[in-house]
C-alpha positions in Angstrom: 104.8 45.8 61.6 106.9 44.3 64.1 110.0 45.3 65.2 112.9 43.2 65.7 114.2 43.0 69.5 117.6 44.5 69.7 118.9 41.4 72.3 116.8 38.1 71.6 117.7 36.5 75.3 120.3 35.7 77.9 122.2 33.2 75.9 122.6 35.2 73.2 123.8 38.3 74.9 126.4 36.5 76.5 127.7 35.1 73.4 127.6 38.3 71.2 129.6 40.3 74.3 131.6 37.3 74.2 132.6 37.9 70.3 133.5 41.6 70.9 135.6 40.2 74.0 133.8 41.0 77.2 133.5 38.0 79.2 130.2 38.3 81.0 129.0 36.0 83.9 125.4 34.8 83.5 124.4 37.3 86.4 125.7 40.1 84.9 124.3 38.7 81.2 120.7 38.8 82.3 121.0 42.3 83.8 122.0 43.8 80.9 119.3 41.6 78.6 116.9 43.2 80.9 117.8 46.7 80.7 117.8 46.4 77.1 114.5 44.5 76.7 112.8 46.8 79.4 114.2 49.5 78.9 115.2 50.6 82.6 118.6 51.8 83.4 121.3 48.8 84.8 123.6 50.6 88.3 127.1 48.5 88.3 129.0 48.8 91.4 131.6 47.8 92.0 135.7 48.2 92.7 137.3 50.2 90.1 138.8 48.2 87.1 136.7 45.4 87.2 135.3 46.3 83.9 132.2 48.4 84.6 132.7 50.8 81.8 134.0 48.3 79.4 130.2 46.7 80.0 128.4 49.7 78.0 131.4 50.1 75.2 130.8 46.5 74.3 126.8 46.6 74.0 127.1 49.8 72.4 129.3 47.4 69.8 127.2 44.6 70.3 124.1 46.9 69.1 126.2 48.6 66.5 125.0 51.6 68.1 126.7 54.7 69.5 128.1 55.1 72.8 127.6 58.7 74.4 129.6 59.1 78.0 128.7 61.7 80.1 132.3 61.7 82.8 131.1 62.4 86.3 132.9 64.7 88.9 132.4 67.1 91.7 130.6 70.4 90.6 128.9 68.6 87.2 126.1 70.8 86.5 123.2 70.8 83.6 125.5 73.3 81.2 128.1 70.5 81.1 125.7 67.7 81.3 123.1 68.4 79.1 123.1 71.8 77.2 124.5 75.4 77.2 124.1 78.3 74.5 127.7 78.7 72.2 127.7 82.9 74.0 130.4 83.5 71.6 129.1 83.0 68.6 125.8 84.8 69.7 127.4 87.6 70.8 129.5 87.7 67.2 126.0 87.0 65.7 124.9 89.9 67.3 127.8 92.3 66.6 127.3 91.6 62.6 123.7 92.3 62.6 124.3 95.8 64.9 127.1 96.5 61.8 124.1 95.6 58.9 121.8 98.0 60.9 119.4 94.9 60.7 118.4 94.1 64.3 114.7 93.4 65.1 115.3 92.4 68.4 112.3 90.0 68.5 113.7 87.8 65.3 117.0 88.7 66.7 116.2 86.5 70.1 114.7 84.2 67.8 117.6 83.3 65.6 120.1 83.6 68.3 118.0 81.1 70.7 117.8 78.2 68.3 119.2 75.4 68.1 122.2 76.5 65.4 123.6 78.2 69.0 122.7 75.0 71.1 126.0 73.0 72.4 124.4 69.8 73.4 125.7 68.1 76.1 126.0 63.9 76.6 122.4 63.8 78.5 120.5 66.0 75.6 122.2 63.8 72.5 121.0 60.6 74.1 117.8 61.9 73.9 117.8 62.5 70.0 118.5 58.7 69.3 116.3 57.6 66.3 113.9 54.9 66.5 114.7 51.6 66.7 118.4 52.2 67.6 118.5 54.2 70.3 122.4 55.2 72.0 124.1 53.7 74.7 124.6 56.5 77.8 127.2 55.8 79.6 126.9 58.2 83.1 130.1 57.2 84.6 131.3 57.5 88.2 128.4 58.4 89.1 129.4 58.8 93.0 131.5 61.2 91.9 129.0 64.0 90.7 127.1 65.7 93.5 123.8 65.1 94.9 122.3 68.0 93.4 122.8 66.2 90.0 121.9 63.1 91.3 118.0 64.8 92.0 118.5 66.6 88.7 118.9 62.7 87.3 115.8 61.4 89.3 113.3 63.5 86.7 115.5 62.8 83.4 115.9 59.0 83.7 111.7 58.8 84.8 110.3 61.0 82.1 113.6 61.0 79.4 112.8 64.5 78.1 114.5 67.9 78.9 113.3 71.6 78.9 115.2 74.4 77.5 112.9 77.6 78.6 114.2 79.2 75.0 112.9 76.4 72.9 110.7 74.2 75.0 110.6 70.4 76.1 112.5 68.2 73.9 111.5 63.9 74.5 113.2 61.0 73.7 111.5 59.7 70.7 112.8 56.4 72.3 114.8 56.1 75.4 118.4 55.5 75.5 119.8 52.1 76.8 121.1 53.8 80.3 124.2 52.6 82.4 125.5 54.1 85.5 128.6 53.2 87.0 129.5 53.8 90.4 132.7 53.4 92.2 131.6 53.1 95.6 133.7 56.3 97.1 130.2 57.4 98.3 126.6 56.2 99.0 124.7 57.1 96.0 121.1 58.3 97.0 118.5 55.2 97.1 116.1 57.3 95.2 118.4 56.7 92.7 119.0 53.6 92.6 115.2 52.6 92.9 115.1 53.7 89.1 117.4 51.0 88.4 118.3 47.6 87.4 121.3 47.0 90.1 124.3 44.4 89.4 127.5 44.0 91.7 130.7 43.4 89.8 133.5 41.4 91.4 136.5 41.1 90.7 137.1 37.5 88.5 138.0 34.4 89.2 140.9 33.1 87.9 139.3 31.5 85.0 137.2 34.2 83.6 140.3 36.6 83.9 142.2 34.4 82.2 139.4 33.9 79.6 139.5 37.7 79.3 143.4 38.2 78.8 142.8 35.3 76.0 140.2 37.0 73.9 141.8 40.5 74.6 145.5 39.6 74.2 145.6 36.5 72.0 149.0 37.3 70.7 150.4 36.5 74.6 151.7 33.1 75.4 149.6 31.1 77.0 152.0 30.6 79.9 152.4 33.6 80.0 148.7 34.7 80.1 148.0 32.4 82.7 151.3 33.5 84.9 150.3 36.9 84.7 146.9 36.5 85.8 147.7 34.2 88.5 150.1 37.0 89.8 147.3 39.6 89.5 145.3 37.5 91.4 147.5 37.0 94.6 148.4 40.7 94.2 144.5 41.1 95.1 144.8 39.7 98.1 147.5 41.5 99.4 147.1 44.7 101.6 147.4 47.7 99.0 147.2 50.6 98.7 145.2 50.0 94.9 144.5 46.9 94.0 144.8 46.4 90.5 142.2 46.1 88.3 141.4 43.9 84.9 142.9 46.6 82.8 145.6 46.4 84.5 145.9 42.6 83.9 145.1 43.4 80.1 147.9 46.3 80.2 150.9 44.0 82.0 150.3 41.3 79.2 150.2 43.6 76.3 153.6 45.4 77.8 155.2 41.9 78.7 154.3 40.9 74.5 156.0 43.6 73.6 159.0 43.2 76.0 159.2 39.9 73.8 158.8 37.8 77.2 157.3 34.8 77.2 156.7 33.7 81.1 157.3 35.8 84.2 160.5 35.8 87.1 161.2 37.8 89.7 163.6 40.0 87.1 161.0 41.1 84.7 157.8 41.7 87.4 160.1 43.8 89.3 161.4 45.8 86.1 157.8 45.8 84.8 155.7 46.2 88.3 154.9 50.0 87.1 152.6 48.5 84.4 149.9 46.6 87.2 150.7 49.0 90.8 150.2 52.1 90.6 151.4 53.6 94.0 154.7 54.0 94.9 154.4 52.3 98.6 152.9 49.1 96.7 155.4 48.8 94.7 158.2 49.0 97.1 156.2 46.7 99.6 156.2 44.0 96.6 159.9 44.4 96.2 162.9 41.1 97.7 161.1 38.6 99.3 158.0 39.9 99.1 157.8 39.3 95.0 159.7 36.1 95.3 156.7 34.5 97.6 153.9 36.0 95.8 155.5 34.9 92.4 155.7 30.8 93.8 152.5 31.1 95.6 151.2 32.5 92.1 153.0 29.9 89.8 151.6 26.9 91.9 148.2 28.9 91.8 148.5 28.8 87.9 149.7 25.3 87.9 146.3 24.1 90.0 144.0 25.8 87.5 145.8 24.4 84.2 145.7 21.0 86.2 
């Protein structure tokens, strides 16, 4: 009995992450298609907000499977990551047997080291996917985790299986569709990476952020969505102190909808600058003259694309 392939190729990747509004670059299409089809885990670096995480929400759509995210940060450790035992309820287990005068300590370890007392962590539920639709695992940031967990990864992302001395090795009956993301804040080990599909994310062009506000925001005006982005864009190529990202573009339209505006001037970005910057010296170095070239270098910018 064959089994139906869960991406059928490149085209058809794009156009299904396309429908659930992620704009994806033919690059960045057939990296995913292959992590899916081979089954090897896809590494995307690249600045933050350029829609790295967004990647694994929308194929966890497009697969109408679900999307487990395991949050990486300094001092992650396997109790957080993948399992640790629920101690409290044990130790109340344990209290109600003493009171019944019905401990047998060998069924009592039994009982109170199964898997009614296991808290299973992002890494161990990805492993319990069923057949034929297997989860999306998300391990995000992961340059922020330590290298200890990085080696700890190394093992789980060859083999996909786990073993808890109390109950023994549990395998993947299939393995997860795996997607790192990595900020760049710090070299992640090369070991690593070997294991890896790899794909750079930049940030995009004019068009395809344009495209993006379009599918994402489709209520906007579409001067207004093309203003916007034009702005973002120039705001990228000024000296800051964080550049802003696609989420930001997404999150200025959606505030300026609401705001019931309908094109940008140098009133509303400067009352509205909060939404896209997000440091205090950026937005006081965009501030007089500053905003009133970036906003005619932008609308000229905007003018040249729509021509």
């Amino acid at each position: 009995m064959s089994t139906e392939p869960l991406v059928r190729s490149i085209d058809d990747v794009q156009a299904r992450l396309a429908a659930e509004g992620y704009v994806a670059d033919r690059a960045l299409a057939t990296s995913i298609y292959l992590a899916v089809s081979l089954r090897r885990p896809l590494f995307l670096e690249g600045e933050a907000g350029v829609g790295k995480t967004a990647v694994a929400r929308a194929l966890a759509s497009v697969l109408g499977t679900e999307l487990i995210r395991l949050q990486c940060y300094e001092g992650l450790d396997v109790s957080h990551a993948v399992y640790e035992w629920d101690y409290a309820r044990q130790l109340l287990e344990l209290r109600i047997l003493e009171a019944a005068h019905a401990v047998d300590r060998a069924a009592a370890r039994q009982e109170l080291f199964s898997e009614t007392y296991l808290i299973k962590r992002p890494l161990l539920r990805a492993l319990e996917g069923k057949p034929g639709k297997p989860p999306v695992l998300l391990i995000d940031e992961i340059d922020r985790a330590d290298e200890e967990f990085e080696g700890y990864l190394l093992e789980l992302l060859s083999e996909f299986r786990v073993t808890i001395p109390e109950l023994g090795t549990i395998a993947a009956a299939e393995p997860p569709i795996v997607i790192l993301t990595s900020n760049r804040t710090r070299e992640v080990h090369d070991a690593l990476k070997r294991r890896c599909l790899y794909q750079w994310i930049e940030y995009p062009t004019f068009e395809k952020e344009l495209a993006i506000v379009e599918r994402r925001v489709p209520q906007a005006d579409e001067a207004l969505s093309r203003q916007v982005t034009a702005v973002v864009q120039e705001l990228r190529t000024a000296e800051l102190y964080k550049t802003p990202g696609v989420s930001e573009t997404l999150d200025w339209v959606s505030a300026l909808v609401a705001l019931d505006r309908h094109e940008l001037d140098p009133a509303t970005i400067e009352e509205t600058l909060g939404v896209v910057l997000k440091a205090r010296e950026d937005i006081e170095a965009m501030k007089g003259e500053r905003l009133t070239g970036l906003l005619s270098r932008a609308m000229l910018h905007g003018v040249r694309k729509s021509g």
